[in-house]
C-alpha positions as CSV (number, residue, x, y, z in Angstrom):
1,X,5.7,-8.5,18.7
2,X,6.7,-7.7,15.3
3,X,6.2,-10.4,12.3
4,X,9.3,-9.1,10.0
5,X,7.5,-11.3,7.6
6,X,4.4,-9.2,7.1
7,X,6.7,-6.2,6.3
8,X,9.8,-4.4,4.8
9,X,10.5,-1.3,3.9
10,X,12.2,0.1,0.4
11,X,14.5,3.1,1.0
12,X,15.7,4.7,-2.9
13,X,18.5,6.9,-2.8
14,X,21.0,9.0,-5.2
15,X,24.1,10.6,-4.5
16,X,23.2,11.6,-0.9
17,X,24.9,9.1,0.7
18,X,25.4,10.6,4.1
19,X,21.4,11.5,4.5
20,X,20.9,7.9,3.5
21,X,23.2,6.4,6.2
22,X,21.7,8.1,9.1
23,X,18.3,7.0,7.6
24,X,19.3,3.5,7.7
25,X,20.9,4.3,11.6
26,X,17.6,5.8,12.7
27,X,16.3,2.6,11.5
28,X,18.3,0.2,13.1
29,X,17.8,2.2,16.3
30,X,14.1,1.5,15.8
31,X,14.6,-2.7,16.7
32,X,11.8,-3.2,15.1
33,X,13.8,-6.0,12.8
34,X,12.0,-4.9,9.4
35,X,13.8,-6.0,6.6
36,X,15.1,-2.7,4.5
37,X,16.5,-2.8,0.8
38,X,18.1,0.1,-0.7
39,X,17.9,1.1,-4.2
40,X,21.0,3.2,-5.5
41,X,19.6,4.8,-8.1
42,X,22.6,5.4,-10.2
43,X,24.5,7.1,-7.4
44,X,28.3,8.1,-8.6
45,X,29.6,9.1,-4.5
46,X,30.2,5.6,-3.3
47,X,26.3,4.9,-1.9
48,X,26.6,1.3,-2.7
49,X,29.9,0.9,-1.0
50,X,28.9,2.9,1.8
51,X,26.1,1.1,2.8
52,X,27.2,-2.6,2.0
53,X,29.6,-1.7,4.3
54,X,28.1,-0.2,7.6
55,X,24.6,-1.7,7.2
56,X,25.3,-5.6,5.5
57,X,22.0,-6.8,6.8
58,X,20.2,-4.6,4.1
59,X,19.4,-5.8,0.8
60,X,21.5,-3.4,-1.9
61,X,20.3,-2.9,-5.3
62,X,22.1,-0.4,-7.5
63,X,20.9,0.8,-11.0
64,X,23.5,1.9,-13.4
65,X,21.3,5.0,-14.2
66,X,18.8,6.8,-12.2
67,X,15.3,6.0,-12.7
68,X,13.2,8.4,-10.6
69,X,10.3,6.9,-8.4
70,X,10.0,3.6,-10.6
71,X,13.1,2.6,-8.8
72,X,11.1,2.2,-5.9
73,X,9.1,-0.6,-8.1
74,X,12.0,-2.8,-8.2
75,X,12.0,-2.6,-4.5
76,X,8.7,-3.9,-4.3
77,X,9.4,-6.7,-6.9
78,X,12.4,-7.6,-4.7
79,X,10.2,-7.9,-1.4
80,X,8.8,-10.9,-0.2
81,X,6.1,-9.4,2.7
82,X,2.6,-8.3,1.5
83,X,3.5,-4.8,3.0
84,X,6.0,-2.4,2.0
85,X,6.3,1.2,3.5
86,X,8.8,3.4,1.5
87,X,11.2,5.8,3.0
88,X,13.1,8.1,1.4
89,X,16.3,9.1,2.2
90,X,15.1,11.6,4.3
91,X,12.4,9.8,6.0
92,X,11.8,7.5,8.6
93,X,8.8,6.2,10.7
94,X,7.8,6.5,14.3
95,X,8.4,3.8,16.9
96,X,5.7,1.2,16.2
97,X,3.9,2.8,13.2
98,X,4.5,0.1,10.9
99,X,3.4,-2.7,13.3
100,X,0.3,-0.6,13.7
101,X,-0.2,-0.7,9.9
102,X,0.4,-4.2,9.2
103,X,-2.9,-4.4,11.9
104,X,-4.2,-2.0,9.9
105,X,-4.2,-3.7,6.7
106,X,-4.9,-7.2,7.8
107,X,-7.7,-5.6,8.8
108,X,-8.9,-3.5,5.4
109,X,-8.0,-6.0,2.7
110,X,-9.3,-3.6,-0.2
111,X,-6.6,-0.7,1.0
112,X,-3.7,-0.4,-1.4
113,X,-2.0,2.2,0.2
114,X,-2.1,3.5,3.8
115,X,-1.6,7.3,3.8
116,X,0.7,8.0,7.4
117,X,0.3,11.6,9.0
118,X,3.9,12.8,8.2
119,X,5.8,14.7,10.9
120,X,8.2,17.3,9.0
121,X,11.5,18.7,10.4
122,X,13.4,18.8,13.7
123,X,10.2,20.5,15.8
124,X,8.1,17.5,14.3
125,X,5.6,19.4,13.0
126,X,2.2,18.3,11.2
127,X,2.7,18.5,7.4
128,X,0.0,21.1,5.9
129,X,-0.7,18.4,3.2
130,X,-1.8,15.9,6.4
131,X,-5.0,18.6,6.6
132,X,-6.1,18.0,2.8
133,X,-6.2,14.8,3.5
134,X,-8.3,15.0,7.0
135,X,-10.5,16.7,5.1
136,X,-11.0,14.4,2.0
137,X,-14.6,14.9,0.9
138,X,-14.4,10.8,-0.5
139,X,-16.6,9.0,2.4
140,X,-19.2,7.0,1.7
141,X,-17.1,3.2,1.9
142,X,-17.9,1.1,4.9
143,X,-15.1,-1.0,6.5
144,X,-12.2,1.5,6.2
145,X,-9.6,2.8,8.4
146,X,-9.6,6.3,7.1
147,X,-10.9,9.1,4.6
148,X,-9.8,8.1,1.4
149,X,-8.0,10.1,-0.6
150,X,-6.8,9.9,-4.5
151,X,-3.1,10.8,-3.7
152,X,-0.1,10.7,-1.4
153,X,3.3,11.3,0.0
154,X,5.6,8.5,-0.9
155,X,7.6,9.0,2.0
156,X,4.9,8.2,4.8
157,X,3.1,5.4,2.7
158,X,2.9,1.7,3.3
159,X,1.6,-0.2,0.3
160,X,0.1,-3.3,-0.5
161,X,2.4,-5.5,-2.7
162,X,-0.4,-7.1,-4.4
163,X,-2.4,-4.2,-5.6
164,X,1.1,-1.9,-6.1
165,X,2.2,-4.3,-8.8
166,X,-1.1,-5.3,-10.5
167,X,-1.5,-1.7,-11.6
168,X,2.7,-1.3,-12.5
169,X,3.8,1.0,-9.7
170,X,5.1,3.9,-10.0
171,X,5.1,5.0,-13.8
172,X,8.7,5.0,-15.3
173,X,8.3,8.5,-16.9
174,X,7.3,10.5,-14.2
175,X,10.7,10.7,-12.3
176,X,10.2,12.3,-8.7
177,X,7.4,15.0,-8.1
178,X,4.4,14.1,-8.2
179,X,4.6,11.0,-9.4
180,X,1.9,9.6,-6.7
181,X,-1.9,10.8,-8.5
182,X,-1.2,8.7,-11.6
183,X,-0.7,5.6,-9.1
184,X,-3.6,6.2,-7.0
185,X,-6.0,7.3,-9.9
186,X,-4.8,3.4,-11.1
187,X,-5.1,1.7,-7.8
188,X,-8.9,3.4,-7.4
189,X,-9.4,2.5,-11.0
190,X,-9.2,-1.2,-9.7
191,X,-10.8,-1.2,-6.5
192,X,-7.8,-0.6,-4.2
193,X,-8.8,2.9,-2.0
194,X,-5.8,5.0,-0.6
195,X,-6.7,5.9,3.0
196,X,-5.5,8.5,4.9
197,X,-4.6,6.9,8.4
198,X,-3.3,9.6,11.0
199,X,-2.7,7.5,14.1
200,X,0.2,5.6,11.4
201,X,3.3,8.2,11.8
202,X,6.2,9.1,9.3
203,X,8.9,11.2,10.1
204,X,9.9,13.5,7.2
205,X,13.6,15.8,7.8
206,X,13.7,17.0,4.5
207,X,16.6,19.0,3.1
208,X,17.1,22.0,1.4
209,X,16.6,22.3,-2.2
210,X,18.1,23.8,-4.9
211,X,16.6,27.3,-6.7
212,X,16.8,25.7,-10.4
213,X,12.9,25.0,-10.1
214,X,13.5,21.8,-11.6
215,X,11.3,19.8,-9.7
216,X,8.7,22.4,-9.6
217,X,8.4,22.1,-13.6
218,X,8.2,18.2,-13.1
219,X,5.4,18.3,-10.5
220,X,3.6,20.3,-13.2
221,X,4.4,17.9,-15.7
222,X,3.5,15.3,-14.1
223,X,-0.5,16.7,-13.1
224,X,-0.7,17.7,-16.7
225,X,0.3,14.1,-17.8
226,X,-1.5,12.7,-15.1
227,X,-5.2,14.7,-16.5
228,X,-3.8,13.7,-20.2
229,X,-3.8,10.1,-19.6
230,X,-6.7,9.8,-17.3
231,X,-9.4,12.4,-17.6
232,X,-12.0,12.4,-20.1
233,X,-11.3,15.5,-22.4
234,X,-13.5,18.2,-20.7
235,X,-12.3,17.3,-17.5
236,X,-8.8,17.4,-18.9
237,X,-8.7,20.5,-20.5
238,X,-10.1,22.2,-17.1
239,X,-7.7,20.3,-15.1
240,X,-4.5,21.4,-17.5
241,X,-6.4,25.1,-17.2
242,X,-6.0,24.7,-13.0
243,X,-3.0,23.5,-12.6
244,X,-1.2,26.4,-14.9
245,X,-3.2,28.6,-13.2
246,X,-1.9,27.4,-9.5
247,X,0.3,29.6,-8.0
248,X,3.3,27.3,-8.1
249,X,3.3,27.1,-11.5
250,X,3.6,31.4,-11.7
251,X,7.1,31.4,-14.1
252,X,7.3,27.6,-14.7
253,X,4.3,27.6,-17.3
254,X,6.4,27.8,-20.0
255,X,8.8,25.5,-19.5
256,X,6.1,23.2,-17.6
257,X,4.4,23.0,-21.0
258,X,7.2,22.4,-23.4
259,X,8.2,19.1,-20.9
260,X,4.4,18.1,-21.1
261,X,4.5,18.5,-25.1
262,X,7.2,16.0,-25.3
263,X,5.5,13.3,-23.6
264,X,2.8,13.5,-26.6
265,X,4.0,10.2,-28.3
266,X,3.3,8.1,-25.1
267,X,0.6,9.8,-23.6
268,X,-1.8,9.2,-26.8
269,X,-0.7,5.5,-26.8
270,X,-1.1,4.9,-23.2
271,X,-4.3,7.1,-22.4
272,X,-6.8,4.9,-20.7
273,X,-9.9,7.3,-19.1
274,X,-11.0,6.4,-15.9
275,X,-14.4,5.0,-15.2
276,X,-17.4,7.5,-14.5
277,X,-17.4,6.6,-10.0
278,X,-13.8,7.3,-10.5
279,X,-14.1,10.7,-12.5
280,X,-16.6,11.6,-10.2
281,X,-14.2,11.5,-6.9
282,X,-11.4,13.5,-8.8
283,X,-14.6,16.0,-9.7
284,X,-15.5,16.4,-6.0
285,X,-11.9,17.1,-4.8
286,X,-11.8,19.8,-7.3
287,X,-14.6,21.4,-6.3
288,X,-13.8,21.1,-2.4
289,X,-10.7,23.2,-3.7
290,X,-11.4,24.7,-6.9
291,X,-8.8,23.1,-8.9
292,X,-6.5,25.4,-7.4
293,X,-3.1,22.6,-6.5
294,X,-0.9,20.7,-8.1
295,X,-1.3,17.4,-6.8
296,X,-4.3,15.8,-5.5
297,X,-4.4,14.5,-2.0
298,X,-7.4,15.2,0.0
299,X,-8.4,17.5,-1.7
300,X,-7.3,18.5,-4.9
């Protein structure tokens, strides 16, 4: 039976208001009884309306202005469970998969965030990124559910509250692409292991995106940020090499590093380098894939 107590789920959405209403249906059709809030993160097409009115039982949060994935933190702050799995409004999870992960980790009280195999499109098919993290090269812990990993998929991860907030959540500069390696460099940083958990299922409909390549230059960003404020300076200067060197980042360099550049104020006053066992896991993912992607998940 479920315990809505152990669990609730934080859904964060901006001006795609009828993506995030059959979210919240697919939910409900669940019965599952978790307790959902939704952060409208600045939305300007009547989100907040739209969902006080057909779903009241939801807890409704709106931000004046958008604040990228560190909206998702205020969700977290809001909840009361221990757990919280985030959907977003694109996303769902599979009949029973969160009562599965709330066994899970009662069971595995030093995992911060349990990784879900995510399911992607109408034909439900295993997300590539699911293989990285199968193969994740970081074994060696007794008394975990899974391989762990040293990134994610927002959309098909649970969290622990605890260990979420003591390291700040998602970082408030990032906005959304990935956002998740800086948050799970932290959480390992601290003790708290990701772990990639395949039998816990997310659902992952995702729609079409626009040609601007806007997102593309923040995901590059971001990993350049990401090795700036955590990488000791050899390792950071071969990780900035990799990641302009990844295919994705062919025509974004450019513009990739001119948005990097401007985050040079904070990054020097915030850089903290990780601890040598730590630097050594993000080492070993790179060299199970030569540095070669973006964002690290399994393997880097």
């Amino acid at each position: 039976m479920t315990d809505a107590r152990r669990m609730e789920i934080v859904i964060t959405s901006r001006d795609r208001r009828p993506r995030l209403l059959a979210t919240l249906a697919r939910l409900d059709a669940l019965g599952e009884g978790w307790p959902v809030t939704v952060v409208d993160d600045g939305s300007v097409d009547g989100t907040s309306a739209a969902v006080a009115s057909a779903h009241p039982e939801a807890t409704l949060l709106r931000l004046d202005a958008s604040r990228g994935a560190a909206a998702r933190n205020l969700g977290v702050r809001r909840a009361s469970a221990p757990y919280v799995a985030f959907c977003d409004d694109d996303s769902g999870w599979a009949p029973d998969a969160l009562a599965r992960a709330v066994e899970i980790l009662d069971d595995a009280p030093t995992v911060g965030v349990l990784v879900a195999r995510v399911l992607t499109g109408r034909n439900r098919q295993v997300d590539p990124i699911c293989e990285q993290l199968a193969a994740s090269p970081l074994l060696g812990r007794t008394g975990l559910p899974g391989p762990r990993v040293l990134g994610f998929l927002a959309c098909g991860a649970v969290v622990r509250r605890e260990a979420f907030l003591a390291v700040g959540g998602f970082h408030p500069r990032f906005g959304i692409g990935g956002e998740e390696e800086l948050l799970a460099v932290d959480l390992a940083v601290q003790g708290w292991w990701c772990c990639y958990v395949p039998e816990v299922v997310a659902i992952h409909e995702p729609a079409a995106r626009s040609s601007s390549g806007t997102r593309e230059v923040r995901q590059i960003r971001n990993a350049l940020w990401t090795a700036a404020l955590r990488r000791p300076a050899r390792p950071m200067v071969r990780r900035g090499v990799d990641v302009l060197a990844a295919p994705a980042a062919k025509g974004r360099r450019g513009a990739a590093l001119a948005a990097a550049a401007r985050g040079a104020g904070f990054l020097l006053a915030e850089r903290r380098v990780v601890p040598p066992h730590v630097e050594a896991d993000l080492e070993r993912l790179e060299d199970r894939c030569d540095g070669a992607r973006l964002n690290r998940l399994g393997c880097g």
